[in-house]
C-alpha positions as CSV (number, residue, x, y, z in Angstrom):
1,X,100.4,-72.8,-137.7
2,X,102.3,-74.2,-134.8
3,X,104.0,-72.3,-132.3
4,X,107.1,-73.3,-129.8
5,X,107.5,-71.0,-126.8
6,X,110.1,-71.5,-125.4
7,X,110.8,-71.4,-121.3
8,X,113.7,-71.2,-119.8
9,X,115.3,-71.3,-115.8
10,X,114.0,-67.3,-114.8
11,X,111.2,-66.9,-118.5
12,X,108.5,-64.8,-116.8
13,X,107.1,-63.4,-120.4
14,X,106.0,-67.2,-121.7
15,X,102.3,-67.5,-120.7
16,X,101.9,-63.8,-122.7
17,X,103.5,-65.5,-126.1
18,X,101.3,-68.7,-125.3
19,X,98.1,-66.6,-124.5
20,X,98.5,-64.4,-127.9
21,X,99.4,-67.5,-130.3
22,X,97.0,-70.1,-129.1
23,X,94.1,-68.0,-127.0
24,X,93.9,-64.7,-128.9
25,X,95.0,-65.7,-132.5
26,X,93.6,-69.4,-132.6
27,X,96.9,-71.1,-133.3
28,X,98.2,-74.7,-131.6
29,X,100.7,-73.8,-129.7
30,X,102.8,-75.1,-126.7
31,X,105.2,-74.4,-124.1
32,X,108.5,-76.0,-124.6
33,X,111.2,-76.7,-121.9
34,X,114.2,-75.9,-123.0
35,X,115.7,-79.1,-122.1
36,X,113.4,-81.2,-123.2
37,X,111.6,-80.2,-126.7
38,X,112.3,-81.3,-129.7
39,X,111.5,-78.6,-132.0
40,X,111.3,-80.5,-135.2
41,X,107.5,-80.0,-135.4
42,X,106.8,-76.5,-135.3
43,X,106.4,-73.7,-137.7
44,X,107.5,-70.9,-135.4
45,X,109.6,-70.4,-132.6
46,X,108.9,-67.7,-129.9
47,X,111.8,-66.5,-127.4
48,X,109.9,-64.8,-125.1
49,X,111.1,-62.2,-122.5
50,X,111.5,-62.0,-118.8
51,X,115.2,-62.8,-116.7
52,X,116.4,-66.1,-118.2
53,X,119.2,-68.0,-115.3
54,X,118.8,-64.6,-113.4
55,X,120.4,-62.4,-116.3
56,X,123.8,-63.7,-114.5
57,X,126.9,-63.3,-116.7
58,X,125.0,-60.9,-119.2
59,X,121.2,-61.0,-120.3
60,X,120.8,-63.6,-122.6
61,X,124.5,-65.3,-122.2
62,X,123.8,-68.4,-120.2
63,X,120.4,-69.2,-122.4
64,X,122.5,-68.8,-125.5
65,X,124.7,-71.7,-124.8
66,X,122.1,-74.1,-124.0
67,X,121.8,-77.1,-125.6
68,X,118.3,-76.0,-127.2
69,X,120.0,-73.4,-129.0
70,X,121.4,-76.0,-131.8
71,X,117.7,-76.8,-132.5
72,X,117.1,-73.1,-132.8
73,X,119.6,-72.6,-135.2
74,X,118.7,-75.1,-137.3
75,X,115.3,-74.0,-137.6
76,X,116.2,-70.8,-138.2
77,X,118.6,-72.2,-141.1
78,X,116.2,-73.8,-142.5
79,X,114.4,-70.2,-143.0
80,X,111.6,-70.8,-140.6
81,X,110.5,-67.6,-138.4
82,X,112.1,-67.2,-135.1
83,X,110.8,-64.1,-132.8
84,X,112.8,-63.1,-129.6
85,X,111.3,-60.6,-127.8
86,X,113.2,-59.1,-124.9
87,X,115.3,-61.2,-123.5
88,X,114.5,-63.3,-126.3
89,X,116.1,-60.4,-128.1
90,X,119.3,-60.5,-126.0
91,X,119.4,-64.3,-126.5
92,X,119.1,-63.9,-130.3
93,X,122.1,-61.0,-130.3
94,X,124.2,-63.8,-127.7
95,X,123.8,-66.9,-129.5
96,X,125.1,-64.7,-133.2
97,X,121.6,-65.3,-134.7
98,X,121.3,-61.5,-135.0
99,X,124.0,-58.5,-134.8
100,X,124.9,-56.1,-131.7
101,X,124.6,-56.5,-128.5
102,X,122.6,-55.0,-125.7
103,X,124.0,-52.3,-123.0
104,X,122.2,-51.2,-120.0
105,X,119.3,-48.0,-120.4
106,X,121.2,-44.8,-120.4
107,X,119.8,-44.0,-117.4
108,X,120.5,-47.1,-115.9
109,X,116.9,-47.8,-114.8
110,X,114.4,-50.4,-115.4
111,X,111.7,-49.0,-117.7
112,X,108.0,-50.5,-117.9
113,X,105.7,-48.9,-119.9
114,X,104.3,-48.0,-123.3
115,X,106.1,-46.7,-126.2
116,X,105.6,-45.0,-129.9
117,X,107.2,-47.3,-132.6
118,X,107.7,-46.3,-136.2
119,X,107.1,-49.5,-138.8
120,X,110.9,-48.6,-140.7
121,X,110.3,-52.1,-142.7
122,X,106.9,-53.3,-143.5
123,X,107.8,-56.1,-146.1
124,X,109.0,-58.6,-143.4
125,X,107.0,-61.8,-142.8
126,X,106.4,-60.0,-139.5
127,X,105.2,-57.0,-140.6
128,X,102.9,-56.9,-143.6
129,X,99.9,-55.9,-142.2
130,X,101.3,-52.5,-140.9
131,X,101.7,-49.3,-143.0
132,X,105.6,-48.1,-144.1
133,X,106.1,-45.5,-141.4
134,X,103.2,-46.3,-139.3
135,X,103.2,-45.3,-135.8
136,X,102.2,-48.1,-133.3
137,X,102.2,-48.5,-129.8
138,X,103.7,-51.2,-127.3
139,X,105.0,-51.7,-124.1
140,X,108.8,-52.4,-123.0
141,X,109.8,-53.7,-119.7
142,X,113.5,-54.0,-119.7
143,X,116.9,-53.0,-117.8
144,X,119.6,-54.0,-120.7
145,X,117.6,-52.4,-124.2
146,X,120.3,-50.0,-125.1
147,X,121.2,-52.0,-128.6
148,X,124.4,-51.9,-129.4
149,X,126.6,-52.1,-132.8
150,X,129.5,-50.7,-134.1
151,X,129.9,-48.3,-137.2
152,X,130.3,-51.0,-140.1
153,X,127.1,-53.5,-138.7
154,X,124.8,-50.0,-137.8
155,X,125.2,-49.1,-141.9
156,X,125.3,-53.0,-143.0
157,X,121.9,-53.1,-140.9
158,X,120.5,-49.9,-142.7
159,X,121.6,-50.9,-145.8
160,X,119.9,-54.4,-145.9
161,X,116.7,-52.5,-144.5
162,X,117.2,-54.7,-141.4
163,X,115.8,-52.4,-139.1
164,X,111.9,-53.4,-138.9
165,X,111.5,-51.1,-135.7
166,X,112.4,-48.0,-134.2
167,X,111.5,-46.1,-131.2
168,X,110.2,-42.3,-131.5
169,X,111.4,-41.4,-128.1
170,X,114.5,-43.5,-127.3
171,X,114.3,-44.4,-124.0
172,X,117.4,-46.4,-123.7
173,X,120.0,-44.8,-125.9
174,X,119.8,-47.2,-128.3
175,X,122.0,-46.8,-131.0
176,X,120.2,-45.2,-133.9
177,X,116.6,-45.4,-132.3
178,X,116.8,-49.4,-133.2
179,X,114.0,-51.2,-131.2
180,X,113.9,-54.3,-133.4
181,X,116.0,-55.8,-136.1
182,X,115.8,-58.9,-138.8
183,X,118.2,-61.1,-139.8
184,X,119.4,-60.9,-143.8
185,X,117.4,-64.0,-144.5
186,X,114.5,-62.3,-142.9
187,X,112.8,-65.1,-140.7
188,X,114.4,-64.2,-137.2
189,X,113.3,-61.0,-135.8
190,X,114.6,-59.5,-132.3
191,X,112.8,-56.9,-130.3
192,X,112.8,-55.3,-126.9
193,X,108.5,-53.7,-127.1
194,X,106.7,-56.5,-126.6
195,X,104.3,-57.3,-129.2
196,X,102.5,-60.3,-127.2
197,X,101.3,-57.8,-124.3
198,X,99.1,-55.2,-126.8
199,X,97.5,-58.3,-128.7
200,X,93.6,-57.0,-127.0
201,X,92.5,-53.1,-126.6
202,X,91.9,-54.2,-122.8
203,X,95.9,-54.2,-122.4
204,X,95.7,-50.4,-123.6
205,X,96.9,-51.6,-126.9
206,X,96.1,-54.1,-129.7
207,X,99.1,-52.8,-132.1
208,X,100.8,-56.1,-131.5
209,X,98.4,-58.4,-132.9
210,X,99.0,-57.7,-136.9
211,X,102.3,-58.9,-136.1
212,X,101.6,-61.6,-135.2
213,X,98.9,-61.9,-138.4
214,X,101.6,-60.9,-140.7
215,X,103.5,-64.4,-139.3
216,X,100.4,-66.4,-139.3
217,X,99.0,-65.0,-143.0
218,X,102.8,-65.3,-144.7
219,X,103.0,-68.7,-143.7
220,X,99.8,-69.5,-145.0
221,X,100.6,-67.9,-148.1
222,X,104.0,-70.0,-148.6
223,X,102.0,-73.1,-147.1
224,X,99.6,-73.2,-149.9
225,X,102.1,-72.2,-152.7
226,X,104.0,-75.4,-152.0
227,X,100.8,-77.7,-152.2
């Protein structure tokens, strides 16, 4: 499986995607400037966190309208996986690949450190190797995670079982305890924890590394029904 991270003007979470995809799960993958991939080749695309153009505007807003985003799109139309993760996250909810929008924490605070996650859907392509209600632990590092959606989209979300993760201690006042979300089609996931910083026990968590089995082991699956 081949992965696209993708780096943007102010990315400061890309060498964690890279190192968990190609160093700690075994997969190709490469670093991608955003404007100057073409993303035609790759199986997965990773929006990893960090500040992208300084957060200016709103996090996420400025990387949203980048000319990459069309090749995003695309690849996420085509039903292959896309993972945003942080400010990946807010880039996904900008750009209208995912629902809500994010508000600064509640206490208006940068937060870095771990969290308890409940699994709420475990029959995602990002999620099958976790338990239905399994607790897991990673770490968020984020000013802007308070996710945001009116009435109608927080039921619509619930509904669809879009909701893949959700914090046991909301730290951010997120609505409804929501710390990661899918799209209906179910191949682009958002999420503020970051999965790719608790893929070895030495980082004080290895919780995140079945994710990114799930991705690797569904795509394998759905590789070699199609031969």
């Amino acid at each position: 499986m081949k992965f696209a991270v993708i780096v943007f003007p102010g990315s400061n979470c890309d060498r964690d995607m890279y190192h968990a995809a190609g160093d700690v799960l075994g997969m190709e993958a490469d670093l991608v400037w955003y404007e100057t991939g073409n993303l035609e080749n790759y199986d997965a695309i990773l929006l990893p966190g960090g500040f992208s153009y300084g957060d200016y505007l709103r996090s996420g807003a400025i990387a949203s309208a980048s000319g990459v985003m069309q090749q995003i799109k695309a690849h996420a139309g085509a039903g292959k996986p896309v993972l945003g993760v942080c400010n990946g996250f807010q880039i996904l909810l900008e750009a209208g690949l995912l629902p809500g929008a994010m508000l600064p924490n509640k206490h208006l605070s940068f937060m870095c450190h771990h969290e308890a996650l409940a699994v709420a859907n475990h029959e995602t392509r990002f999620t099958t190797s976790y338990d239905k209600g399994e607790i897991i632990h990673l770490p968020i590092a984020h000013g802007e995670g308070n996710y945001f959606a009116d009435d109608e989209t927080l039921s619509e979300l619930k509904r669809n079982n879009q909701i893949v993760f959700t914090y046991e201690n909301n730290p951010n006042g997120s609505a409804a305890n929501i710390a990661g979300i899918i799209n209906r089609q179910g191949n682009v996931l958002g999420m503020m924890p970051h999965p790719e910083r608790a893929v070895e026990k030495l980082l004080g968590s290895n919780d995140g590394f079945r994710l990114f089995q799930s991705l690797i082991e569904n795509w394998r699956n759905a590789y070699a029904a199609n031969l």
